[in-house]
Backbone as ProteinMPNN parsed JSONL, in Angstrom:
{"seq_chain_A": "XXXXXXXXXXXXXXXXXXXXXXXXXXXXXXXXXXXXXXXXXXXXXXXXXXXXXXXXXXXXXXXXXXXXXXXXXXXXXXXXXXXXXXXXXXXXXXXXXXXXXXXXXXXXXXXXXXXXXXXX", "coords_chain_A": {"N_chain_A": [[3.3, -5.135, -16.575], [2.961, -4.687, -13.712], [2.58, -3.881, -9.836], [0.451, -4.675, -7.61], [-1.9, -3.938, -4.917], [-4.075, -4.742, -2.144], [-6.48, -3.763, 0.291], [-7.572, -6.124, 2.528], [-11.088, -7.361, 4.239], [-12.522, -9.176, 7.091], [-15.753, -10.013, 7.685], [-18.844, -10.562, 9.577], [-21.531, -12.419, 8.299], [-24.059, -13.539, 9.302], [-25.105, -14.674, 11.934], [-25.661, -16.249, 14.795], [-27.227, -17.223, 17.632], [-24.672, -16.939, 19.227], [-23.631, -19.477, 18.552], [-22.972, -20.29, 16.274], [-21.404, -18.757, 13.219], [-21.161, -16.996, 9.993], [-18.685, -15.989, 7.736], [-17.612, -13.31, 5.554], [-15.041, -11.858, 3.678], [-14.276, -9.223, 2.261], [-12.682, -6.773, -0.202], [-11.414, -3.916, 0.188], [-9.99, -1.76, -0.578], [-7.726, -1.264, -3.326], [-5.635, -0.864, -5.667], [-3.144, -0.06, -8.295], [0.266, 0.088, -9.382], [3.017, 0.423, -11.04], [5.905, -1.195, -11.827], [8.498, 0.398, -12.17], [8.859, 1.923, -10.638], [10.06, 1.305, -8.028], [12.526, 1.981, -7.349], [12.218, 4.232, -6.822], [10.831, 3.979, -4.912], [12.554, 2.468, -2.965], [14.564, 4.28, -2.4], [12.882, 6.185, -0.951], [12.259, 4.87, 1.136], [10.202, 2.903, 1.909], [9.94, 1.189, 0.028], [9.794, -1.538, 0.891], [7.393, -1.678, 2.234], [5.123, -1.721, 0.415], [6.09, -3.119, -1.261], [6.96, -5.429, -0.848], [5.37, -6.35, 1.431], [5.431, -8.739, 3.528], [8.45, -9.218, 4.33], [8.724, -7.611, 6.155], [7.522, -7.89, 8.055], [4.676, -7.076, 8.083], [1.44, -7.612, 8.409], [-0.998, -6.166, 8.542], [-2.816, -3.311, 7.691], [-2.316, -1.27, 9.198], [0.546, -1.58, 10.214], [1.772, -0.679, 8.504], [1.308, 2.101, 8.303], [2.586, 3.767, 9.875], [5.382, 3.49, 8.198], [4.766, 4.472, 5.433], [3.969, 7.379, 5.713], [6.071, 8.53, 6.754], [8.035, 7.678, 4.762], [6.023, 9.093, 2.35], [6.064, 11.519, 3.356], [9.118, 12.034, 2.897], [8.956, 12.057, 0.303], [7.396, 14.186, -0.867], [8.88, 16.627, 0.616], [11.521, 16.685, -0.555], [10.973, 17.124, -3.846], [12.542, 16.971, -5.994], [14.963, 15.57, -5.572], [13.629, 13.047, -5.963], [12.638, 13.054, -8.802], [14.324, 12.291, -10.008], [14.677, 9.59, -10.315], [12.873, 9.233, -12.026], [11.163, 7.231, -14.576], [12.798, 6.683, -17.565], [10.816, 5.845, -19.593], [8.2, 7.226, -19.455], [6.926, 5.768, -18.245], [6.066, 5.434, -14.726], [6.758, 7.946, -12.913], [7.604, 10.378, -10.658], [5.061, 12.37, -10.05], [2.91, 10.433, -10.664], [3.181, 8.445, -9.041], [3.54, 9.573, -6.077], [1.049, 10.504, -5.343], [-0.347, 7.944, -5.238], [1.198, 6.58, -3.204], [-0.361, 8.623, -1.196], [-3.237, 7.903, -1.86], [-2.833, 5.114, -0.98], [-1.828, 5.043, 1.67], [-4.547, 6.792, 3.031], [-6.319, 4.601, 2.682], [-5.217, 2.517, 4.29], [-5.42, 4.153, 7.105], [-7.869, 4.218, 6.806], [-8.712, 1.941, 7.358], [-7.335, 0.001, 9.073], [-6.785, -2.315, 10.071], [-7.243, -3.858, 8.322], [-6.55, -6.532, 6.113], [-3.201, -7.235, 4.465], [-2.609, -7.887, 0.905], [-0.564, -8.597, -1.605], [0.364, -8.636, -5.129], [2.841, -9.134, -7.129]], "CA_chain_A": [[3.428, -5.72, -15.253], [2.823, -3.805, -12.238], [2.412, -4.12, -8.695], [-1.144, -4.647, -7.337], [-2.085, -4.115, -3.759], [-5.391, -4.886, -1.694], [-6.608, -4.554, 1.708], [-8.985, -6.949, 2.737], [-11.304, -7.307, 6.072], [-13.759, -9.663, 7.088], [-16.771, -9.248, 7.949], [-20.311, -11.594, 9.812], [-22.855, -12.19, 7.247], [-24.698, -14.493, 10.231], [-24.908, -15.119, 14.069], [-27.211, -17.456, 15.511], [-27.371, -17.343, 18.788], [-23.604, -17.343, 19.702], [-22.837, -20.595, 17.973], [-22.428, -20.589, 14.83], [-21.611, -17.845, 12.785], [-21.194, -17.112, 8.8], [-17.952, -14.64, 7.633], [-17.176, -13.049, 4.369], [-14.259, -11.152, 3.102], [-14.723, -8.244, 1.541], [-11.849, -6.101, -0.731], [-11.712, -2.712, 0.681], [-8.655, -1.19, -1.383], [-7.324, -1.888, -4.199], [-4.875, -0.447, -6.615], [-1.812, -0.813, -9.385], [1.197, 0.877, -9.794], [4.09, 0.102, -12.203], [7.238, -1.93, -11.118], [8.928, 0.808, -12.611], [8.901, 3.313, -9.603], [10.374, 0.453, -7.224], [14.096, 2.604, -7.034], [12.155, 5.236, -5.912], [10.403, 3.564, -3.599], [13.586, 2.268, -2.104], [15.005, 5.492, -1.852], [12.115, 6.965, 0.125], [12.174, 3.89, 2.473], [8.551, 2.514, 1.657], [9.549, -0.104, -1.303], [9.443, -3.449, 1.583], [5.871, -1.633, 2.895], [4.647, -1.797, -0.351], [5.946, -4.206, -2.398], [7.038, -7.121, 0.178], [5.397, -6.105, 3.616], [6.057, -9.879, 4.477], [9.745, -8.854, 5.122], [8.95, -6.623, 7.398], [6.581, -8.887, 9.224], [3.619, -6.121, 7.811], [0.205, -8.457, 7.599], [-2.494, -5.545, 8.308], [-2.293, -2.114, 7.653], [-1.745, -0.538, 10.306], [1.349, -2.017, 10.484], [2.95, -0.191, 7.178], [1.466, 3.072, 8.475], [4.475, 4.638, 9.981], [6.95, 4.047, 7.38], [3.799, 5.593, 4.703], [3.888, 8.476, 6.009], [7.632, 8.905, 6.872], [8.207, 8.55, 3.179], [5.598, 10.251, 1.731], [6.774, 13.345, 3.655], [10.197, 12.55, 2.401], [8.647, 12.3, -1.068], [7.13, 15.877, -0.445], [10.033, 17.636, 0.876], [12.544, 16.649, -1.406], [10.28, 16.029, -4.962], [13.532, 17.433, -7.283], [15.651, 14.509, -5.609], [12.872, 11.848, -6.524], [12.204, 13.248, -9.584], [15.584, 11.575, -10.607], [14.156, 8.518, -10.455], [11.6, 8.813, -13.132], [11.226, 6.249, -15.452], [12.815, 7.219, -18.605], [10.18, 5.519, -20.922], [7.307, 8.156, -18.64], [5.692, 4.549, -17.237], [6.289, 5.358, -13.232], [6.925, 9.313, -12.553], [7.052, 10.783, -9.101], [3.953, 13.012, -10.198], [2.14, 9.565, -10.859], [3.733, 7.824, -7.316], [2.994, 10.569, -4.935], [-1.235, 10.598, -4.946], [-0.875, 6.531, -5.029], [1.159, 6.598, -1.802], [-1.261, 9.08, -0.488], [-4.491, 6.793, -1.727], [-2.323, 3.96, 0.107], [-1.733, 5.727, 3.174], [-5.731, 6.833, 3.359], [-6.952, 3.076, 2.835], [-4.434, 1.957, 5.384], [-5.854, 4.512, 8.124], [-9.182, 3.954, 7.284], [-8.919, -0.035, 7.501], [-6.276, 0.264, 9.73], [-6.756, -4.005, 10.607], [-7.348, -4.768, 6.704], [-5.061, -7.369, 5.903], [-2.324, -6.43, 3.063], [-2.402, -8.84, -0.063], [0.331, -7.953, -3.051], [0.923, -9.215, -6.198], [4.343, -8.836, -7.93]], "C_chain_A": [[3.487, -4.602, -14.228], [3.061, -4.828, -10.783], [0.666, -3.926, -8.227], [-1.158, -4.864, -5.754], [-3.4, -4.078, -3.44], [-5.052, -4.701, 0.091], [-7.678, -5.039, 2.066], [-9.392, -7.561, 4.198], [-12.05, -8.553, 6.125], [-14.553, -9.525, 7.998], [-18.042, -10.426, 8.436], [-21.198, -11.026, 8.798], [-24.325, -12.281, 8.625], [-24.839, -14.585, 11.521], [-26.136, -15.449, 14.42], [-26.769, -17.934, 16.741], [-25.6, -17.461, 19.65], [-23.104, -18.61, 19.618], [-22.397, -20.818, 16.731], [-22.666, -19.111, 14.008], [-20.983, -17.937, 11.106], [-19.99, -15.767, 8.488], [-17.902, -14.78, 6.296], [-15.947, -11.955, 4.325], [-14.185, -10.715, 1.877], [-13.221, -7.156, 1.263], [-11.924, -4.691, -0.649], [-10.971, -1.649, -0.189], [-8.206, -1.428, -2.229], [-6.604, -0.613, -5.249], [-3.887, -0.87, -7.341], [-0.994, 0.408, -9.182], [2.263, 0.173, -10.493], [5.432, 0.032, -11.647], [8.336, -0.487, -11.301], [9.623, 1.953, -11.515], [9.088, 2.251, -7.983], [11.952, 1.252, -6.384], [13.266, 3.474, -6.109], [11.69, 5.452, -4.483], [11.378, 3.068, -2.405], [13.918, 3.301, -1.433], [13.986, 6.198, -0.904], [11.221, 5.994, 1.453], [10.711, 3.417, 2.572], [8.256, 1.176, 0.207], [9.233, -1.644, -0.257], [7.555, -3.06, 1.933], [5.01, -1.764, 1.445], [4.802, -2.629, -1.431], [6.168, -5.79, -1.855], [7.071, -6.678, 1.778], [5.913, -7.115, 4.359], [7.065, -10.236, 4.77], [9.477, -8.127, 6.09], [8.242, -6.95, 8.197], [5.016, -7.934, 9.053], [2.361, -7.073, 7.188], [-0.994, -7.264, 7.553], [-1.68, -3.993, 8.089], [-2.128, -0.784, 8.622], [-0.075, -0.56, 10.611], [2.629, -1.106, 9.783], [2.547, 1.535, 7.226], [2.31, 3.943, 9.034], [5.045, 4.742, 8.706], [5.673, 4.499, 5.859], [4.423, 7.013, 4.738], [5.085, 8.981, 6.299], [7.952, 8.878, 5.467], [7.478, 8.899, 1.983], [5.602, 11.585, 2.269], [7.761, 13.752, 2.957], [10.023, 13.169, 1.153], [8.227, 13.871, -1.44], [7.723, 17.0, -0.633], [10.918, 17.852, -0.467], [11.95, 15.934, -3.352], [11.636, 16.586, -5.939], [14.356, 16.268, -6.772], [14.997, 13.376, -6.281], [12.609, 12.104, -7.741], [13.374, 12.489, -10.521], [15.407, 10.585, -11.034], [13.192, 7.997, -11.062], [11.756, 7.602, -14.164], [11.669, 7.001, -16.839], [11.733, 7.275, -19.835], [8.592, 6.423, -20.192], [6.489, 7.322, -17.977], [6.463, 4.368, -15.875], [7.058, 6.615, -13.175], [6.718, 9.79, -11.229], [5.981, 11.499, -9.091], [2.961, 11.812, -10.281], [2.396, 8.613, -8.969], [3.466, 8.498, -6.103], [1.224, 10.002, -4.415], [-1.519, 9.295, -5.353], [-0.533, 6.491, -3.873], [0.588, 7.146, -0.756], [-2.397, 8.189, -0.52], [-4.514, 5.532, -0.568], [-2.283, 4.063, 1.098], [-3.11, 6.041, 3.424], [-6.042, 5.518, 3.547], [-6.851, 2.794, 4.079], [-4.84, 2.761, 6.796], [-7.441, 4.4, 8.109], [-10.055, 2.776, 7.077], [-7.903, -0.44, 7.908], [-5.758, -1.911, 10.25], [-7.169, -4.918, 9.46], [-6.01, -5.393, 6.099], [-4.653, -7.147, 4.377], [-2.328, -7.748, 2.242], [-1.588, -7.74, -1.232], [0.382, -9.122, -4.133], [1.803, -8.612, -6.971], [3.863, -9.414, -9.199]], "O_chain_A": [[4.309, -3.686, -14.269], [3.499, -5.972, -10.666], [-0.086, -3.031, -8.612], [-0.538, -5.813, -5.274], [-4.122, -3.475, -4.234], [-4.154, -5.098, 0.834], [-8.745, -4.435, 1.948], [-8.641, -8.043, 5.046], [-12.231, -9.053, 5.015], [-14.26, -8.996, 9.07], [-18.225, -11.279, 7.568], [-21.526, -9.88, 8.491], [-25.219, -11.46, 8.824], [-23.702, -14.292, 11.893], [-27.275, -14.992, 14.325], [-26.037, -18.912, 16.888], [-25.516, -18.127, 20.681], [-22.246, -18.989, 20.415], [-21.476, -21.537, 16.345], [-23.703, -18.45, 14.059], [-20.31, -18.943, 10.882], [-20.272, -14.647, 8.914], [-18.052, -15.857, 5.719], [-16.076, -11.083, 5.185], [-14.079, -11.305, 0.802], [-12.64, -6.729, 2.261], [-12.596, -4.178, -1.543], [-11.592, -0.614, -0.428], [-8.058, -2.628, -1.998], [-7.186, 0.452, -5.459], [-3.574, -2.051, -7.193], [-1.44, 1.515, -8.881], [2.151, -1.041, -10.326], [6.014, 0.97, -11.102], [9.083, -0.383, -10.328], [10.654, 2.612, -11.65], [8.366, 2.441, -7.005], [12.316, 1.103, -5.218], [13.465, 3.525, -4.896], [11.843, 6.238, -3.548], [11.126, 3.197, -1.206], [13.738, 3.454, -0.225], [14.506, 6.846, 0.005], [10.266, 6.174, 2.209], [10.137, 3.735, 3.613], [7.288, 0.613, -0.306], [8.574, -2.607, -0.647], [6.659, -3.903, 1.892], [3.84, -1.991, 1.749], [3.985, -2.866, -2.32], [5.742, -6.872, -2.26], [7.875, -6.617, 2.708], [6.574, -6.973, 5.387], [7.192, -11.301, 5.375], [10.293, -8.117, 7.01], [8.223, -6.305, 9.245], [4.2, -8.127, 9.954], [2.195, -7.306, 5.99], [-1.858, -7.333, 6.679], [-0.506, -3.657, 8.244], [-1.842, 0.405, 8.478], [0.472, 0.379, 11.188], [3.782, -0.879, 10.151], [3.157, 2.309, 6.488], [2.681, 4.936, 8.408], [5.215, 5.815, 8.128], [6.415, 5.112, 5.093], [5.181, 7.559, 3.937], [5.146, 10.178, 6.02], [8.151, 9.953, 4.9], [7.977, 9.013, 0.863], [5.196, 12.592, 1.688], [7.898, 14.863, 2.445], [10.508, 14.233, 0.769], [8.82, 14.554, -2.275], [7.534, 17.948, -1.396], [10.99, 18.845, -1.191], [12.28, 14.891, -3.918], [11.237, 16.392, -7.088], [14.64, 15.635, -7.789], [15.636, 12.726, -7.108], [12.117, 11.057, -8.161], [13.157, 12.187, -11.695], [15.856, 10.347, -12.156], [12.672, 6.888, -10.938], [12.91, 7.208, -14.335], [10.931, 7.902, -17.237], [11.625, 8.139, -20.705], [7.64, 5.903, -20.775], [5.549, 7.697, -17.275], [7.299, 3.476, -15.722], [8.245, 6.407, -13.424], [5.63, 9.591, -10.69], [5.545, 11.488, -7.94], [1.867, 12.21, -9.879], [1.587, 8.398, -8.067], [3.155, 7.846, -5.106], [0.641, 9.399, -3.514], [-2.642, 9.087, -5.813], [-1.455, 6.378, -3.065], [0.699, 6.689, 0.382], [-2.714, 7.639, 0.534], [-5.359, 5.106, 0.219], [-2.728, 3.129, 1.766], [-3.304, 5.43, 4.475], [-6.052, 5.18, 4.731], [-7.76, 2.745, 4.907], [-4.615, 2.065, 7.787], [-8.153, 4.467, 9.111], [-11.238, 2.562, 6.815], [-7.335, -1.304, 7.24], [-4.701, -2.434, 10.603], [-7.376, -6.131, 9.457], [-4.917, -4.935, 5.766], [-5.383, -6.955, 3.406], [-2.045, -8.762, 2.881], [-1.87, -6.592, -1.576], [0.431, -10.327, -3.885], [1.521, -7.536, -7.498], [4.606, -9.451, -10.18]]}, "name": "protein", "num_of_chains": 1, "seq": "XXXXXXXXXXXXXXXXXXXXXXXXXXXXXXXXXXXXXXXXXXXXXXXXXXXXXXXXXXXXXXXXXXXXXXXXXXXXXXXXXXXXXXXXXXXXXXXXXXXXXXXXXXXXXXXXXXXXXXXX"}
């Protein structure tokens, strides 16, 4: 069991004449990570942007870019505190959590109005 996140846009297939038009939504992002690395995510203030944006009122991504990037700096600075928080059984490591919250944080600036879907 993981965590699975998407961001998804949509997009005109169609337009005819300014009346009627045809949309699709299209999956721009997509990744998993492992429930497992949820503490750590607490601790570096980024577990509601990523695992329940819809507490924090976070529908597109733009929205969850701030607190990204505020704690993947923290994650950064301080990787011997987070490293605490490894998973004992090695499924969810801050060496594995780092360069997803970076992937996450790229998506999110470069589909900055792609709406966030999670699955728990």
């Amino acid at each position: 069991m993981g965590l699975d996140v998407y961001l998804k846009r949509k997009y005109i297939v169609s337009y005819d004449e300014g009346k009627t038009f045809e949309d699709r939504e299209e999956t721009v992002f997509t990744s998993n990570i492992t429930h497992n690395l949820n503490k750590m995510a607490m601790e570096a203030g980024i577990y509601q942007a990523c695992w329940r944006p819809e507490e924090i009122v976070a529908f597109k991504a733009k929205d969850i870019t701030p607190t990204l990037e505020k704690g993947l700096a923290d994650l950064k600075q301080r990787p011997d505190h987070f490293k605490k928080f490894d998973s004992e059984n090695g499924w969810g490591v801050y060496d594995d959590f780092v360069p997803w919250v970076e992937e996450y944080l790229l998506a999110c600036h470069l589909y900055p109005e792609a709406t966030i879907e999670v699955s728990r």
